[in-house]
C-alpha positions in Angstrom: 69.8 -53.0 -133.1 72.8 -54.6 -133.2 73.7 -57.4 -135.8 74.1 -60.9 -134.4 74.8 -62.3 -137.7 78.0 -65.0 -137.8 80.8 -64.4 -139.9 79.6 -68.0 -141.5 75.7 -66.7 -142.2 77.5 -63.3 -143.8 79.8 -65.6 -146.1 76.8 -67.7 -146.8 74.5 -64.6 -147.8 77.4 -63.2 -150.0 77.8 -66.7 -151.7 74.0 -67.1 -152.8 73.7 -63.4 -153.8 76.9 -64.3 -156.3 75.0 -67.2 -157.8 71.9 -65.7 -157.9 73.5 -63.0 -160.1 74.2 -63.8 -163.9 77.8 -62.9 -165.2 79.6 -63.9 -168.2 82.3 -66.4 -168.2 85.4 -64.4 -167.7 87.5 -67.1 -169.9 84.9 -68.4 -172.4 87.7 -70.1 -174.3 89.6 -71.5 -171.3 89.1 -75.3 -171.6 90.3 -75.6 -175.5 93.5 -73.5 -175.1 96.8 -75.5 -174.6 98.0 -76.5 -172.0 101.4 -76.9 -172.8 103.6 -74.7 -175.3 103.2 -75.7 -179.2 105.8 -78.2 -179.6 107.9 -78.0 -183.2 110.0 -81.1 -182.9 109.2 -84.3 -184.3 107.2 -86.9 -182.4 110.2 -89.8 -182.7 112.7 -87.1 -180.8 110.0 -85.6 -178.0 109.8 -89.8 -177.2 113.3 -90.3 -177.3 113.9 -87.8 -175.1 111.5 -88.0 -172.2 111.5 -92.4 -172.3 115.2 -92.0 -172.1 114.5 -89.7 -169.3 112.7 -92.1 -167.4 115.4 -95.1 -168.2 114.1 -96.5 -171.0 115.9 -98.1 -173.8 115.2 -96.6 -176.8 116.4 -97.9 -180.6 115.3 -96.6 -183.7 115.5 -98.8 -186.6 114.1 -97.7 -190.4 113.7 -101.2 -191.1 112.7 -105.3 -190.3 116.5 -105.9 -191.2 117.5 -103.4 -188.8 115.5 -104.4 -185.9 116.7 -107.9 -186.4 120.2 -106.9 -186.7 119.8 -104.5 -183.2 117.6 -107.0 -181.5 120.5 -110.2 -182.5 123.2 -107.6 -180.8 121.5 -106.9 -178.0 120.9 -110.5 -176.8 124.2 -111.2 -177.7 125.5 -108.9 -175.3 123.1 -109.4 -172.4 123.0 -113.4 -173.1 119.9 -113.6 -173.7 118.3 -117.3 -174.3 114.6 -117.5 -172.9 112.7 -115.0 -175.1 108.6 -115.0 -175.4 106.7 -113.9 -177.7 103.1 -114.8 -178.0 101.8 -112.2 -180.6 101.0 -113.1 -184.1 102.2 -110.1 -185.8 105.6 -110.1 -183.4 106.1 -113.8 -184.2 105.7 -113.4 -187.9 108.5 -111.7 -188.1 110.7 -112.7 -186.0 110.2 -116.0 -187.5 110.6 -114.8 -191.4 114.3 -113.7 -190.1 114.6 -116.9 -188.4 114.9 -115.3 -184.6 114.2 -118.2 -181.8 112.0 -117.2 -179.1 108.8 -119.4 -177.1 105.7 -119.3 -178.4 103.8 -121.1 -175.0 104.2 -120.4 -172.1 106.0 -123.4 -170.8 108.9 -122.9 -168.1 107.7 -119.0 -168.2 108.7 -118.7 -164.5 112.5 -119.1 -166.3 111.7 -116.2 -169.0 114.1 -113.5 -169.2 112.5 -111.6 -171.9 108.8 -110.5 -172.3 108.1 -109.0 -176.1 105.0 -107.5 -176.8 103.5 -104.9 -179.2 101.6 -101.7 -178.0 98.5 -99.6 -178.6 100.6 -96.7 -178.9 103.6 -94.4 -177.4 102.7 -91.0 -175.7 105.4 -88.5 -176.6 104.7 -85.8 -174.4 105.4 -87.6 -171.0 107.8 -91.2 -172.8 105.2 -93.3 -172.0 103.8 -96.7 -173.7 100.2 -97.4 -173.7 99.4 -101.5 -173.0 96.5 -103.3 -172.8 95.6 -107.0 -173.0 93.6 -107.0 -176.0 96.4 -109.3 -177.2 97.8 -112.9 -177.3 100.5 -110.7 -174.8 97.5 -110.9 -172.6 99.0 -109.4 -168.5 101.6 -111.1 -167.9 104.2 -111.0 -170.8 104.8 -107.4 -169.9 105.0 -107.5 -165.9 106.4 -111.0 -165.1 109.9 -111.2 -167.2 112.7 -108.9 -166.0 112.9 -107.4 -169.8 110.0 -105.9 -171.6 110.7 -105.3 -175.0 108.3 -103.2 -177.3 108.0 -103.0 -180.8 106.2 -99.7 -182.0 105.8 -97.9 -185.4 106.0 -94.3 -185.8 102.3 -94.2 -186.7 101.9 -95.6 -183.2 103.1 -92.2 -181.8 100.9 -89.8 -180.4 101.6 -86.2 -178.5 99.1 -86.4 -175.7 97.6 -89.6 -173.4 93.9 -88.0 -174.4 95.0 -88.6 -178.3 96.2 -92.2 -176.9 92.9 -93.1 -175.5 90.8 -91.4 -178.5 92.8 -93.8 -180.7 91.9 -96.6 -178.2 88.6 -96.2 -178.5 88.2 -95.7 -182.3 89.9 -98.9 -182.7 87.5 -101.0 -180.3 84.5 -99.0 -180.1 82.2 -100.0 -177.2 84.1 -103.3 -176.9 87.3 -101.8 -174.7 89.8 -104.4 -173.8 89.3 -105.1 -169.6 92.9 -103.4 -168.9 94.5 -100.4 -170.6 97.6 -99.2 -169.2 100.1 -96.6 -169.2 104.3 -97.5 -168.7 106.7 -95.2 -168.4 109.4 -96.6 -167.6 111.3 -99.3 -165.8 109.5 -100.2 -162.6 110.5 -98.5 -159.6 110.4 -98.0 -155.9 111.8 -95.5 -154.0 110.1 -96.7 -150.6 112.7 -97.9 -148.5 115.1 -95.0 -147.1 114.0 -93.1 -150.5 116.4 -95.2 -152.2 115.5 -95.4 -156.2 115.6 -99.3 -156.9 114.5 -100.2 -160.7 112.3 -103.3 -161.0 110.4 -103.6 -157.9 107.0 -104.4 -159.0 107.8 -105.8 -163.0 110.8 -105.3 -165.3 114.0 -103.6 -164.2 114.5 -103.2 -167.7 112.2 -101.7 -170.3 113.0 -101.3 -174.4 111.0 -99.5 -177.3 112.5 -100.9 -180.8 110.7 -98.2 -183.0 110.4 -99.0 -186.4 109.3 -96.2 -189.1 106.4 -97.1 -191.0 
């Protein structure tokens, strides 16, 4: 008699005798092995390296003083005038070394500088994680064309899944309503596949990293 099975009913059959049949997992240990090779180098440098990549500004300084001193230079040389900063933490500082910046928002559609803190930096791919948990709220980090970070080394993680666990030990079931990742300046590379920086938010993007 001959056999007027399909090719499709034949795959079928093979595919429920396979699952019918018990076998042991071939790569038991799969899911907790790396997935990228064991990294030696310092956290700071792995940033450095891939944010810079990416054409972000990076400055290490190993103290207040020498963020003040970098960040005084720096607007000095870009003529910077119209700085916000609605952070707390941020302000306190920069107002302990004296450093004039807005605390409102008033005339923000004139800012030329947006500084905000972070939830952390993600060294593996030079990326900062935001959200809007802070007095930075959205728009301090998208609107102005600057964005200026300040970080600390204990900020730094090597993975985004180590950025989010961190996240979510610090507000528990109470996550803020927007966590996101920046790496880099943004960009567009729509029109005739032509890279143009700040497209979408700042053309320029800055981590001051201070160690502590």
């Amino acid at each position: 008699m001959r056999d007027i099975t399909t090719s499709k009913e034949k795959l079928l059959k093979k595919i429920r005798k396979a699952l019918l049949e018990k076998r042991e997992n071939p790569y038991p240990n799969l899911e907790d092995q790396p997935h990228y090779p064991r990294n030696e180098e310092m956290l700071e440098v792995v940033f450095a390296e891939q944010f810079t990549a990416v054409s972000g500004q990076f400055v290490f300084c190993e103290d207040e003083v020498q963020f003040i001193e970098s960040l005084l230079e720096l607007a000095e040389e870009r003529n910077w005038h119209k700085i916000y900063c609605w952070e707390p933490a941020l302000q306190e500082i920069l107002t302990r070394f004296e450093y004039p910046f807005f605390e409102t928002d008033k005339d923000f559609e004139q800012a030329e500088v947006g500084f905000t803190l972070c939830e952390n930096l993600v060294a593996r791919n030079g990326s900062i994680i935001l959200s809007n948990a802070g007095m930075a709220g959205r728009r301090l980090s998208i609107y102005p064309p600057v964005h200026i970070v300040l970080a600390y080394t204990s900020q730094l993680v090597l993975d985004l899944k180590d950025g989010f666990k961190q996240i979510k030990t610090k507000y528990g079931n109470n996550l803020p309503s927007m966590i996101t990742t920046v790496t880099g300046p943004s960009r567009t590379a729509d029109i005739e596949k032509t890279l143009v920086l700040g497209a979408h938010g700042p053309r320029e993007l800055f981590v001051f990293l201070l160690d502590g």
